[in-house]
C-alpha positions as CSV (number, residue, x, y, z in Angstrom):
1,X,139.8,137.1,123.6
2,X,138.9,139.0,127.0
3,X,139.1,142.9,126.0
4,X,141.3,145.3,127.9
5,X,138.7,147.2,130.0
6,X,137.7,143.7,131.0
7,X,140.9,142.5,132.3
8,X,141.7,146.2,134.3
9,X,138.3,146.2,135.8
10,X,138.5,143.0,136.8
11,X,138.4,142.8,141.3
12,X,139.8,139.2,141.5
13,X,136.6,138.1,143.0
14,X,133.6,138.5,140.7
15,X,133.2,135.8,137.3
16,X,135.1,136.7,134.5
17,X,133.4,138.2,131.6
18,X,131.9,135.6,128.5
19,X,133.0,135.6,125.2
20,X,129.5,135.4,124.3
21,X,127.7,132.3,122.3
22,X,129.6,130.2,120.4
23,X,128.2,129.2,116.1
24,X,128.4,125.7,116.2
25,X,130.4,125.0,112.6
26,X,131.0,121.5,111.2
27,X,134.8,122.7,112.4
28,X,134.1,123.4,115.9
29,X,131.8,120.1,116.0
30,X,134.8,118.4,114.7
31,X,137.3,119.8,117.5
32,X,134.9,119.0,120.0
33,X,134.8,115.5,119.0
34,X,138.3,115.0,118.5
35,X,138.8,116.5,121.9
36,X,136.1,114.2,123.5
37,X,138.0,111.0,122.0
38,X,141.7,112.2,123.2
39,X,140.1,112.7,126.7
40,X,137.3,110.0,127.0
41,X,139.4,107.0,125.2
42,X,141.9,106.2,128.3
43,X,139.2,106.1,130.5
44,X,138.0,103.3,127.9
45,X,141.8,101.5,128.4
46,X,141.1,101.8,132.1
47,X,137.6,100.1,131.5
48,X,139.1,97.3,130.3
49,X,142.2,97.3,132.4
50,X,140.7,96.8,135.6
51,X,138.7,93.7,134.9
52,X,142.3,92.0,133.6
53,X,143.9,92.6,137.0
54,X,141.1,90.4,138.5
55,X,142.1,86.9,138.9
56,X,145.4,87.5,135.8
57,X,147.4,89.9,137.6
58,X,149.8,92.2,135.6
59,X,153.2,91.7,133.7
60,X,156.3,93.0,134.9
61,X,157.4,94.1,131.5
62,X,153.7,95.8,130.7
63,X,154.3,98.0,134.2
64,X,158.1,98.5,132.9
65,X,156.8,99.6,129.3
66,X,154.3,101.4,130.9
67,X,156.4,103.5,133.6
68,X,159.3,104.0,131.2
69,X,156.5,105.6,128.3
70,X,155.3,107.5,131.3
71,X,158.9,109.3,131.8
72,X,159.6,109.7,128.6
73,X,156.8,111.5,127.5
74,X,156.6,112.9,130.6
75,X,159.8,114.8,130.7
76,X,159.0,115.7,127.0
77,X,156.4,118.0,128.3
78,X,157.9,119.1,131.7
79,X,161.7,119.5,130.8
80,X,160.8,119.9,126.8
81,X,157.4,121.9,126.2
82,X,157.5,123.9,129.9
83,X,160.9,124.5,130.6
84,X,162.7,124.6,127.9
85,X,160.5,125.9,124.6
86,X,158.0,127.6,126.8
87,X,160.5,129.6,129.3
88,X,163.8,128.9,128.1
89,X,164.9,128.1,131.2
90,X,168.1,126.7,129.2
91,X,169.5,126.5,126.3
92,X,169.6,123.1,123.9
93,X,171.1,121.9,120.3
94,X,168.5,121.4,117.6
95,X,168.7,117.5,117.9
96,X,167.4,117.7,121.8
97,X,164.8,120.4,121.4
98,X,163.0,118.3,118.5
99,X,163.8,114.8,121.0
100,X,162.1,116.4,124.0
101,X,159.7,117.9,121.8
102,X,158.5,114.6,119.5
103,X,158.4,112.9,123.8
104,X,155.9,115.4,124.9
105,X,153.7,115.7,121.7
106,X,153.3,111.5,122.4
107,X,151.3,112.6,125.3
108,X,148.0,113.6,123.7
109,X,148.2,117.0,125.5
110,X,148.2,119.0,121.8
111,X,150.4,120.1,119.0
112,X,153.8,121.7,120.5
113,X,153.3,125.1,119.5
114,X,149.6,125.3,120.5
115,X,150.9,124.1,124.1
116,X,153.6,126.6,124.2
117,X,151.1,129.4,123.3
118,X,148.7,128.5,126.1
119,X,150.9,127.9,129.3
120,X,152.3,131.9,127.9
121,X,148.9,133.1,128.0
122,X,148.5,130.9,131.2
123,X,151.5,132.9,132.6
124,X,150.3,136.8,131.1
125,X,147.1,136.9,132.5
126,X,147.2,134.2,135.4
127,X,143.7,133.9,137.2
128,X,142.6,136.7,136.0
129,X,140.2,137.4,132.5
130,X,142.4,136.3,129.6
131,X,143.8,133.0,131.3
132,X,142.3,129.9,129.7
133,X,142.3,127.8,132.4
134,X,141.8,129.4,135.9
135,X,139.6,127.6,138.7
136,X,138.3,131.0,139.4
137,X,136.6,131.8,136.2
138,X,133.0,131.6,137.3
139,X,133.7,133.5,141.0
140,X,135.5,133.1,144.2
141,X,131.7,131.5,146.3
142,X,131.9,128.3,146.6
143,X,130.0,126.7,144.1
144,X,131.3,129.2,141.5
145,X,134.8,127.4,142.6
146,X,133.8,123.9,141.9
147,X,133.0,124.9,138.6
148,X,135.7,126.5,138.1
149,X,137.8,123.4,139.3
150,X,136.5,121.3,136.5
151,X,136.5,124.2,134.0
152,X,140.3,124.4,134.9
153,X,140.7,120.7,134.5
154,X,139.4,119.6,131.9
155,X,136.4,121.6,130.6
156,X,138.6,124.7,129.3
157,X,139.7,121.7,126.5
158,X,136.2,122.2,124.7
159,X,135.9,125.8,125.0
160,X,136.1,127.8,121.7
161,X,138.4,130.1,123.1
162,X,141.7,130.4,120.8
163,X,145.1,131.1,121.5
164,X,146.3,132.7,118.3
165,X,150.1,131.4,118.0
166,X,151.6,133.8,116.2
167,X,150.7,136.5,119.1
168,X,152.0,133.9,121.8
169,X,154.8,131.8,120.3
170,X,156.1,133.5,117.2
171,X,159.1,132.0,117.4
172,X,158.1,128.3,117.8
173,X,156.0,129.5,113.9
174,X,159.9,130.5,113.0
175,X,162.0,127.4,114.0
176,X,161.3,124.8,111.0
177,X,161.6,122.0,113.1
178,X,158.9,123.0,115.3
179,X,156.6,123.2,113.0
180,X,157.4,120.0,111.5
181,X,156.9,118.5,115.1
182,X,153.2,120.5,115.6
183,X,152.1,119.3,112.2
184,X,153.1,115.5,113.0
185,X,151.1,116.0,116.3
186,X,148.0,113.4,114.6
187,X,150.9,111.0,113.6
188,X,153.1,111.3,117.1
189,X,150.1,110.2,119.0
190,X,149.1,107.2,116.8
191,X,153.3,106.0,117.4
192,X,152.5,106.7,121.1
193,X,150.1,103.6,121.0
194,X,151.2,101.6,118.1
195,X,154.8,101.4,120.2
196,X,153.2,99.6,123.5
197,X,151.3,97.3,121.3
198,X,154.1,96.3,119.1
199,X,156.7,96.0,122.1
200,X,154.2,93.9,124.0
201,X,153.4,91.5,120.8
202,X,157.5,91.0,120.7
203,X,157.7,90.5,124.2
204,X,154.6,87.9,124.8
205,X,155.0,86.9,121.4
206,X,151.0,86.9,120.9
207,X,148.0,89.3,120.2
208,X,146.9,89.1,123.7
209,X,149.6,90.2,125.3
210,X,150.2,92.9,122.7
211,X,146.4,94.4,123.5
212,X,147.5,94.3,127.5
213,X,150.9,96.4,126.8
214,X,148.4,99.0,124.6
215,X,145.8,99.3,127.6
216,X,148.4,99.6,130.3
217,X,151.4,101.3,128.7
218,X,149.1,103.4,126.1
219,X,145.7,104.2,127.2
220,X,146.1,103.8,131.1
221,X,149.9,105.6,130.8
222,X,148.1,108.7,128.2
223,X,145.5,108.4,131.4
224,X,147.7,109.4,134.1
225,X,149.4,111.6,132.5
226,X,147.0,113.5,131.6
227,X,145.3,114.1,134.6
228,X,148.3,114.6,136.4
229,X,149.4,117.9,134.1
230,X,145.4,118.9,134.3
231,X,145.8,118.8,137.8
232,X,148.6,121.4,138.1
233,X,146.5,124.0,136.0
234,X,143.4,122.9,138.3
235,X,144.5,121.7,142.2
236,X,147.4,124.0,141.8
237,X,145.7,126.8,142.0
238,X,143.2,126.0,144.6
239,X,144.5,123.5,146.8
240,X,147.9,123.9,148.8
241,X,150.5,126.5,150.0
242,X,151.9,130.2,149.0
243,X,155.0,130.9,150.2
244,X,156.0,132.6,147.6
245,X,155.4,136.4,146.1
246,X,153.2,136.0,142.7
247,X,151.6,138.8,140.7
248,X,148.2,140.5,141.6
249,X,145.6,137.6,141.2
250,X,147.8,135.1,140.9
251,X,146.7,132.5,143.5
252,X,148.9,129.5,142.3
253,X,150.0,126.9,144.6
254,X,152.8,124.1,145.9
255,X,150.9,121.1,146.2
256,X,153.3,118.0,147.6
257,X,151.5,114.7,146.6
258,X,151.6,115.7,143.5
259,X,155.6,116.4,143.3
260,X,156.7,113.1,142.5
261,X,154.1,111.8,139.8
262,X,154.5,115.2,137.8
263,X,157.8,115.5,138.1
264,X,158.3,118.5,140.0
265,X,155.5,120.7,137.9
266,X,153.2,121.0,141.2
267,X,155.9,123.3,143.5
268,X,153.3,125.8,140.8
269,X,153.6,128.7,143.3
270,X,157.5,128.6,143.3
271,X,157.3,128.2,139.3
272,X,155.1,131.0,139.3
273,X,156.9,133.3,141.2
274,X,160.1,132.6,139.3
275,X,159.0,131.7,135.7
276,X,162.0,131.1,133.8
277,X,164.0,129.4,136.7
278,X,165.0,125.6,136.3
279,X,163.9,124.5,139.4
280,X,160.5,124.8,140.9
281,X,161.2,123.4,144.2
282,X,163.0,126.4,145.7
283,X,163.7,123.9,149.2
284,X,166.3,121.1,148.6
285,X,163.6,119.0,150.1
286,X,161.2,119.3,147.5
287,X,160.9,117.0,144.5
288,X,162.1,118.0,141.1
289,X,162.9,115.2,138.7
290,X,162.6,117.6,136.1
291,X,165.2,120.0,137.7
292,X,167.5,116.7,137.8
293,X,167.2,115.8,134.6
294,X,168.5,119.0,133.5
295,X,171.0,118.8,135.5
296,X,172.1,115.5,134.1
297,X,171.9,117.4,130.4
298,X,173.9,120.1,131.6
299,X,177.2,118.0,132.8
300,X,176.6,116.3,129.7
301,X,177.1,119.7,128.1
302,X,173.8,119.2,126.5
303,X,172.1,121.8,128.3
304,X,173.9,125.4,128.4
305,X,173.0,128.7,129.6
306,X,170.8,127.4,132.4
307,X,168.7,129.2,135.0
308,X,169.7,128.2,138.2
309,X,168.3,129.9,141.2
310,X,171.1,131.7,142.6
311,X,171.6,131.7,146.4
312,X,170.3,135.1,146.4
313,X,167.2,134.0,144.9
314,X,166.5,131.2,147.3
315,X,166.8,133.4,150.1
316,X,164.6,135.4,148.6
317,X,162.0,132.4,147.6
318,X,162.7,130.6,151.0
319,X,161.5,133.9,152.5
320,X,157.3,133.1,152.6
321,X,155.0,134.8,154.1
322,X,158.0,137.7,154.9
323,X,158.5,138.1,151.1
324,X,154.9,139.0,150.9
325,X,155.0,141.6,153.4
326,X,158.0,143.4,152.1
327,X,157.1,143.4,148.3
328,X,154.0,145.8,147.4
329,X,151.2,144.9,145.5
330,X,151.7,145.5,141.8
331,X,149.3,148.2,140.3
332,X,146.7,146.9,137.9
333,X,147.9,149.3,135.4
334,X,151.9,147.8,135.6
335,X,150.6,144.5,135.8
336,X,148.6,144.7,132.1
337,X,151.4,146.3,130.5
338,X,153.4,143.5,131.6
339,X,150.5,140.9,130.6
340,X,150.7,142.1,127.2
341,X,154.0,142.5,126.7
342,X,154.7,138.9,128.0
343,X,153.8,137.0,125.1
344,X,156.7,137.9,122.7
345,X,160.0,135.9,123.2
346,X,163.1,136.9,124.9
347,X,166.5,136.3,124.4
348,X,168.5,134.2,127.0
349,X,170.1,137.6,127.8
350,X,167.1,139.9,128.5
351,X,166.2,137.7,130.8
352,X,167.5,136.9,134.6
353,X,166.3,134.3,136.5
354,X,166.9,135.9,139.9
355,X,165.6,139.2,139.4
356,X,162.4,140.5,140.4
357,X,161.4,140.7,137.2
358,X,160.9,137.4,137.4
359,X,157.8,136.9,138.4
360,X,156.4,137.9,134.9
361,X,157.4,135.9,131.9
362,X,159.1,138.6,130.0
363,X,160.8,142.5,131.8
364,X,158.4,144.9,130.6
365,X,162.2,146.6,129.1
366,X,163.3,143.6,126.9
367,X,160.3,143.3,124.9
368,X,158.2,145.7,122.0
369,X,154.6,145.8,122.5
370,X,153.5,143.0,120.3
371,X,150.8,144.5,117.6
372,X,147.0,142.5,118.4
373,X,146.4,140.0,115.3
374,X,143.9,141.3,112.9
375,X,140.0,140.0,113.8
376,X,141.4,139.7,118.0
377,X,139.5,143.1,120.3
């Protein structure tokens, strides 16, 4: 973890400071290889995949079971792990938080807990030293920012860089079912592919066409999606527009083309500058299946105490480049004690979607400093 004095020293243009060599254990040889087969093996189903199309085509019901995986694990990690465990944008019964929760961990993208703990530490110190995955870790010049692009991508993945949960998400350690989901991570992902291939084998009736559904509706889908979430921690901070007020350093971004395919996850700089709000898209124009599917849960009466942006807050959003003239930089010193204080959870109360307060993930009043775990500087 990035010390203190690094972190309020920090000018938002130099590298940030390294953690220093890492000991190569038979453990961290193991997570590396683990991590290198989760990300390398769709690119394998893509391998294959392409040479089928040529000359065969592909089966309605293989791009059906494949675009219907896609949304549902999909949503499990944009309406499940983002919106509703990692910013309780709303509240949900037991039964839908471990649904949404079981769909996102089917996506290869980690354990449910470990996610949650990130994207908070994401949020605390965002682009700044402390953030695992900022494009701006090596420097603001231009080759420092192309390394920092594929460090934020994909390359922060096999970093030995902990986020210690129980400083991030204690209360995803507390919830029981939780931690049953986190621990059947290894087993969710094996269902994730063993589902395609047993689908397509009752559909097409033979092995062959059971292999195709795995390539396209596993490895290809786990592909895509991948990339696509990678993408908002990586193009979304580099490439696009700020219309929006962030904190200090904070130099997320909306990126369009990518609305659809993520579900609304890439309006990042309207995510960012309102953390706990439902919607991300703060124009009616914008994309946000997410957002909808909420919606949907709440007339169902599924979905209950949830944070919509109040008119109030739109104007305020829909403001742009105004918003960033009227609101003045926050000092480094309010913007650490904030940082810190970020990581512990909130109650649905403490926290308003349409204050100003929004822009960090937990008011600096609601929360108790939260105590450094032993062995963390």
């Amino acid at each position: 973890m990035i010390d203190q004095e690094a972190r309020v020293g920090y000018d938002g243009t130099g590298p940030f400071p390294d953690g220093g060599p890492t000991a190569w254990t038979g453990q961290r040889r193991t997570q590396v290889a683990v991590t290198g087969l989760i990300v390398m093996a769709p690119f394998a189903g893509l391998a294959v995949a392409v040479p089928m199309l040529w000359g065969h085509g592909i089966n309605l019901a293989d791009v059906l079971l494949a675009v219907g995986l896609y949304l549902i694990t999909g949503f499990g990690v944009t309406v499940g792990f983002h919106r509703l465990l990692t910013h309780r944008s709303f509240t949900a019964p037991s039964w839908l938080r471990v649904t949404l929760a079981v769909a996102g961990s089917m996506s290869f993208q980690g354990d449910v807990t470990g996610w949650v703990a990130i994207h908070r530490r994401h949020h605390a110190f965002t682009d700044r030293p402390g953030d695992p995955h900022s494009p701006y870790r090596y420097g603001t010049g231009t080759g420092a920012q192309l390394h920092g692009l594929v460090d934020a991508h994909v390359g922060w993945l096999f970093r030995d860089d902990p986020t210690p949960a129980d400083r991030y998400a204690p209360d995803m350690l507390a919830d029981p079912a939780m931690t049953w989901v986190a621990k059947a991570f290894p087993a969710l992902c094996a269902v994730s592919l063993v589902l395609p291939f047993t689908i397509g084998w009752a559909i097409g009736g033979d092995l062959r066409a059971a292999w195709i559904a795995l390539v396209w509706a596993g490895l290809v889908r786990v592909l895509l999606l991948h990339h696509v979430t990678w993408s908002v921690n990586s193009l979304c901070h580099m490439i696009g527009t700020r219309p929006h007020q962030s904190r200090r350093f904070d130099r997320s971004t909306d990126l369009w083309p990518l609305a659809l395919i993520s579900f609304g996850e890439s309006w990042h700089n309207g995510h960012h500058a309102a953390p706990s709000c439902a919607r991300h898209g703060s124009r009616p124009h914008q994309i946000d299946l997410s957002a909808s599917v909420i919606r949907i849960f709440e007339r169902l009466g599924w979905a209950t105490g949830v944070h919509w942006p109040s008119p109030s807050t739109s104007e305020t959003l829909l403001a742009g480049p105004r918003l960033r003239q009227a609101v003045p930089p926050v000092p480094e010193q309010a913007v650490s004690r904030v940082s810190e204080q970020a990581v512990s959870p909130v109650s649905e109360q403490a926290v308003s979607p349409v204050s100003e307060q929004a822009v960090s993930p937990v008011p600096e009043q609601a929360v108790s400093p939260v105590p450094e775990p032993a062995g963390v500087p």
